[in-house]
C-alpha positions as YAML, in Angstrom:
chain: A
units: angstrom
residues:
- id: 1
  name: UNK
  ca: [0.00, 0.00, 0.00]
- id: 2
  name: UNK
  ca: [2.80, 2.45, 0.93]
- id: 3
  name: UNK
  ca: [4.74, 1.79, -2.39]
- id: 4
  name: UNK
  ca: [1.55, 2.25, -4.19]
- id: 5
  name: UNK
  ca: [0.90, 5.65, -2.45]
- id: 6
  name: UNK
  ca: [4.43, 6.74, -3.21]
- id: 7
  name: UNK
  ca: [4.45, 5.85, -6.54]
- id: 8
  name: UNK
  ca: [1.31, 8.11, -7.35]
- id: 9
  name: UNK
  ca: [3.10, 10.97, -5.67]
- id: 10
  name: UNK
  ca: [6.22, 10.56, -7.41]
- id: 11
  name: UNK
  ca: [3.90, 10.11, -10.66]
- id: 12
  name: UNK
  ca: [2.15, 13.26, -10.53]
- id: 13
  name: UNK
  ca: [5.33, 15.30, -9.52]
- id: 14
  name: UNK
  ca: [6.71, 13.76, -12.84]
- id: 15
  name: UNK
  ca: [3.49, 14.77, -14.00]
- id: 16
  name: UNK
  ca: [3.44, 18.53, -13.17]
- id: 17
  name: UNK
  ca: [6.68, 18.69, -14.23]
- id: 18
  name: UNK
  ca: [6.50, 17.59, -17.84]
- id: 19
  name: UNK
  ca: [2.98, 19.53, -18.10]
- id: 20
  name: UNK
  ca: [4.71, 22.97, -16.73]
- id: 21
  name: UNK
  ca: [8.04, 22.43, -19.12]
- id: 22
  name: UNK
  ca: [5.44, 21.35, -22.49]
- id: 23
  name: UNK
  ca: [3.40, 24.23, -21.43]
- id: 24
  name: UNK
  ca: [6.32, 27.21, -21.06]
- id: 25
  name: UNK
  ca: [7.95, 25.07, -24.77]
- id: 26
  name: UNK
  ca: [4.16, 26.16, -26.27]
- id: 27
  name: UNK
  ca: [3.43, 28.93, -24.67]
- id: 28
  name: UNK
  ca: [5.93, 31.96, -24.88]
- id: 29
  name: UNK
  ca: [6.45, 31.09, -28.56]
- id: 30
  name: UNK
  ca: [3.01, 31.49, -29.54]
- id: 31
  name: UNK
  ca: [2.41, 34.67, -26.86]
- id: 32
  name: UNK
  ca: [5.47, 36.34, -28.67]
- id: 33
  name: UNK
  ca: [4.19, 35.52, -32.32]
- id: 34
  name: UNK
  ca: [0.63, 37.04, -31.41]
- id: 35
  name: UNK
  ca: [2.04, 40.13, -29.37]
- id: 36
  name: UNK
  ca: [5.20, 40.55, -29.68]
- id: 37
  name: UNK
  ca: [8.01, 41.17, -33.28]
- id: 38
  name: UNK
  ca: [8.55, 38.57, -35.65]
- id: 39
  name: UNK
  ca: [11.43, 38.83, -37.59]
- id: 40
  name: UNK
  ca: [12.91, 36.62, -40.08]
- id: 41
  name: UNK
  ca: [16.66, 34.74, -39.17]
- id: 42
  name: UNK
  ca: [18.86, 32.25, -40.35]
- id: 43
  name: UNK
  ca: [20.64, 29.21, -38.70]
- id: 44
  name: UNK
  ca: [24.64, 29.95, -38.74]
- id: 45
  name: UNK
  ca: [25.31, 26.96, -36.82]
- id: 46
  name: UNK
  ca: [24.52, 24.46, -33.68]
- id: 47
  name: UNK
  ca: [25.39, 24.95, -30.15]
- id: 48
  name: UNK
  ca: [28.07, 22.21, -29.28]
- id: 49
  name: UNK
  ca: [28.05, 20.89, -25.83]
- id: 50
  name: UNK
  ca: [26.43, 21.13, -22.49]
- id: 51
  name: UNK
  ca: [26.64, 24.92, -21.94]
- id: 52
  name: UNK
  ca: [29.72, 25.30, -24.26]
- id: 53
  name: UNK
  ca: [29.86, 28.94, -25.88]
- id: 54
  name: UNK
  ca: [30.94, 27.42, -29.57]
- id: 55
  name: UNK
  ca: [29.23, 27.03, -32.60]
- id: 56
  name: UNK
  ca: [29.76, 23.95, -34.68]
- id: 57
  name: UNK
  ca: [28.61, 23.56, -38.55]
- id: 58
  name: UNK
  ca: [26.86, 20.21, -37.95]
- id: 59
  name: UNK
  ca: [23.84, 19.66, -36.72]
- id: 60
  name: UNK
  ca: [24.47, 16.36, -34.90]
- id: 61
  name: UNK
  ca: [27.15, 15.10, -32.39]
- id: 62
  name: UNK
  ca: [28.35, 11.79, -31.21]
- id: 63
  name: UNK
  ca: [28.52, 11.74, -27.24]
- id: 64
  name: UNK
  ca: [29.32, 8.22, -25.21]
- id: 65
  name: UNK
  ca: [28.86, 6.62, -28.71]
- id: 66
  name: UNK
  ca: [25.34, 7.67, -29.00]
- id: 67
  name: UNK
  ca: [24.28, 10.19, -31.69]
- id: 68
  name: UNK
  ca: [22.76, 13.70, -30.24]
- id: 69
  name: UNK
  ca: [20.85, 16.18, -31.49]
- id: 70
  name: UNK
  ca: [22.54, 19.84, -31.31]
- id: 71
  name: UNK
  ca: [20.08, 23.22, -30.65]
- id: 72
  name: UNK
  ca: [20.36, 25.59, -33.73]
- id: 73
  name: UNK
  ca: [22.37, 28.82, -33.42]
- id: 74
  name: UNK
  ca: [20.91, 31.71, -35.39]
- id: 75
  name: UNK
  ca: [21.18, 35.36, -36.43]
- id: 76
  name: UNK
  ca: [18.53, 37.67, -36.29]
- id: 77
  name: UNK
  ca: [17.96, 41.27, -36.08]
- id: 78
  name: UNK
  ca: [16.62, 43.20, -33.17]
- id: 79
  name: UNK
  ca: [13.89, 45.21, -35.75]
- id: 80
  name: UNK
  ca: [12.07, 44.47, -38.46]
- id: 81
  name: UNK
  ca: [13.59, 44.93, -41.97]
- id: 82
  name: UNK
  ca: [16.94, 45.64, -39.77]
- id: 83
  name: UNK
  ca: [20.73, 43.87, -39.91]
- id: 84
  name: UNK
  ca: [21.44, 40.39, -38.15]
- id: 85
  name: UNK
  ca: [23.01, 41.55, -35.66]
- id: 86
  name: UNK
  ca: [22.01, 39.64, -32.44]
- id: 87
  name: UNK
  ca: [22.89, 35.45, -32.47]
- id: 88
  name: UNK
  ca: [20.39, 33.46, -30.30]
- id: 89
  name: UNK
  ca: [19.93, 29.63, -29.96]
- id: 90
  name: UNK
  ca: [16.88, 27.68, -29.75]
- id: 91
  name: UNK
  ca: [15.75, 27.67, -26.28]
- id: 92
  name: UNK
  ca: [13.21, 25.13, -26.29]
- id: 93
  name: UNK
  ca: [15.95, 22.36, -25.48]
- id: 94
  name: UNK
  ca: [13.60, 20.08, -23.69]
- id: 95
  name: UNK
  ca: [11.20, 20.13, -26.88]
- id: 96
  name: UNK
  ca: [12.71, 17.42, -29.56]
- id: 97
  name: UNK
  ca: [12.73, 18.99, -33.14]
- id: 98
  name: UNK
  ca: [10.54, 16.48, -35.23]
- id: 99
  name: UNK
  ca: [12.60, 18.47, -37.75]
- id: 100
  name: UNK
  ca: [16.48, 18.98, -37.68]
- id: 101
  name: UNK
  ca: [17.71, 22.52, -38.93]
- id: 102
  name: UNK
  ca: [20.16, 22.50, -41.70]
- id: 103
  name: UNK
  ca: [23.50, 25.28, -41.90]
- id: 104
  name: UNK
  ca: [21.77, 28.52, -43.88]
- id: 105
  name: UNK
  ca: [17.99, 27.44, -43.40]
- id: 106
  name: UNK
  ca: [15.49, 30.93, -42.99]
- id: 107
  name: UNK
  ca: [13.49, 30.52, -39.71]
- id: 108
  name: UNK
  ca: [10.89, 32.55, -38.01]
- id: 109
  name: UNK
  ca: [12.01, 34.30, -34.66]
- id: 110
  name: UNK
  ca: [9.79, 36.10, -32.23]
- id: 111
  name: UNK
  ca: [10.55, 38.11, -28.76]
- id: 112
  name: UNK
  ca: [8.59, 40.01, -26.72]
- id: 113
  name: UNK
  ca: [8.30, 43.48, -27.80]
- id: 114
  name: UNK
  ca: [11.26, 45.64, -27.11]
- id: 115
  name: UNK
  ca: [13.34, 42.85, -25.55]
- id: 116
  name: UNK
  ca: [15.14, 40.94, -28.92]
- id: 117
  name: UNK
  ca: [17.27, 38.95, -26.38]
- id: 118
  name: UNK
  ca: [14.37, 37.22, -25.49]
- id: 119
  name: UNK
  ca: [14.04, 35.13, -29.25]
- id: 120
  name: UNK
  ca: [12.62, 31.89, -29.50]
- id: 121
  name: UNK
  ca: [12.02, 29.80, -32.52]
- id: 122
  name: UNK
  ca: [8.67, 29.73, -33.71]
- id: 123
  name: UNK
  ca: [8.33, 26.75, -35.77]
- id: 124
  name: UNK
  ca: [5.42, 23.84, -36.01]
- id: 125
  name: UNK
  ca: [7.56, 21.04, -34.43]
- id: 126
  name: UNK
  ca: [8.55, 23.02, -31.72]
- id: 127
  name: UNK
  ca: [5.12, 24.06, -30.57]
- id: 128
  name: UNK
  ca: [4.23, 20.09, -31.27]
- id: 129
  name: UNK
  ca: [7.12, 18.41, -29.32]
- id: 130
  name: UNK
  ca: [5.64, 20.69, -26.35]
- id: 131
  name: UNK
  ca: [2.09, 19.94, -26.91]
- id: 132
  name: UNK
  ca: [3.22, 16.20, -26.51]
- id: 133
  name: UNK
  ca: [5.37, 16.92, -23.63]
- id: 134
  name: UNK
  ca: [1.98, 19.00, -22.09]
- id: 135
  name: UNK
  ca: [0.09, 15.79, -22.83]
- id: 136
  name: UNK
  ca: [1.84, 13.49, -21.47]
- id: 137
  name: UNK
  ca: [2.52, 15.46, -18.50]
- id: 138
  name: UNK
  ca: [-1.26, 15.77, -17.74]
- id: 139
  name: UNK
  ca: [-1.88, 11.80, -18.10]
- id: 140
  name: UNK
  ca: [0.94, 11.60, -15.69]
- id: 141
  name: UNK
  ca: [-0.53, 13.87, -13.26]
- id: 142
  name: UNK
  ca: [-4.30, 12.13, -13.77]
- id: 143
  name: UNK
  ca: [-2.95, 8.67, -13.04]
- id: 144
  name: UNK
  ca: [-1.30, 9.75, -9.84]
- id: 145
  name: UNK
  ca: [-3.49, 11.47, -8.34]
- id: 146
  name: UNK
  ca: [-5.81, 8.28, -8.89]
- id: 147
  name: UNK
  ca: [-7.05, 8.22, -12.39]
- id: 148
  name: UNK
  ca: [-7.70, 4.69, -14.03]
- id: 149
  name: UNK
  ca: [-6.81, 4.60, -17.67]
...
């Protein structure tokens, strides 16, 4: 009975978890593409590494013998119909791309208004991987707080 109970509680922390990371991965994508500047960038590269300031031309790695997916790196200006001038990288990194970017690809970026550090990707498998991640954050959270499937 106690391992039961404990596993429920540890299944709807997972739960809440995965539903509050899918929803921030869907949310501030779309709120910036409905209210805030969309401009149009271009992937110069992929972030290599686990917080490593480099930018590598490929878009996959090989760590521990296992191939990885790297987040795209791309300019972007701070105005519309301005230079590139600012270099961002996708920040979604708990969403999987569906998609992988290739070196040179155009893709949409949106911030909040007046704050261009702020960019996020806005593409279609983005805002999917999170609405899967949402989902299956919520059927965690419904079976452990006692919902039969």
């Amino acid at each position: 009975m106690l391992t039961r109970i404990l596993f429920r509680v540890m299944l709807a922390g997972l739960g809440l978890w995965l539903a509050f990371m899918g929803a921030q991965d869907t949310y501030y994508p779309l709120a910036c593409r409905f209210g805030g500047t969309v401009v149009e960038g271009e992937v110069i590269g992929f972030w290599a590494g686990r917080g490593t300031p480099t930018i590598q031309p490929e878009n996959t790695a090989l760590r521990n013998g296992h191939r990885i997916a790297r987040r795209p790196a791309f300019k972007y200006p701070a105005q519309p119909g301005g230079e590139p001038v600012l270099i961002g990288k996708h920040r979604t990194s708990f969403t999987p791309s569906f998609n992988p970017y290739e070196m040179g690809e155009k893709v949409t970026v949106v911030f909040p208004t007046g704050q261009p550090q702020q960019a996020y990707l806005f593409a279609a498998s983005s805002l999917a991987g999170g609405l899967g991640i949402l989902s299956a954050g919520l059927l965690c959270l419904y079976i452990g707080l006692g919902g039969r499937l």
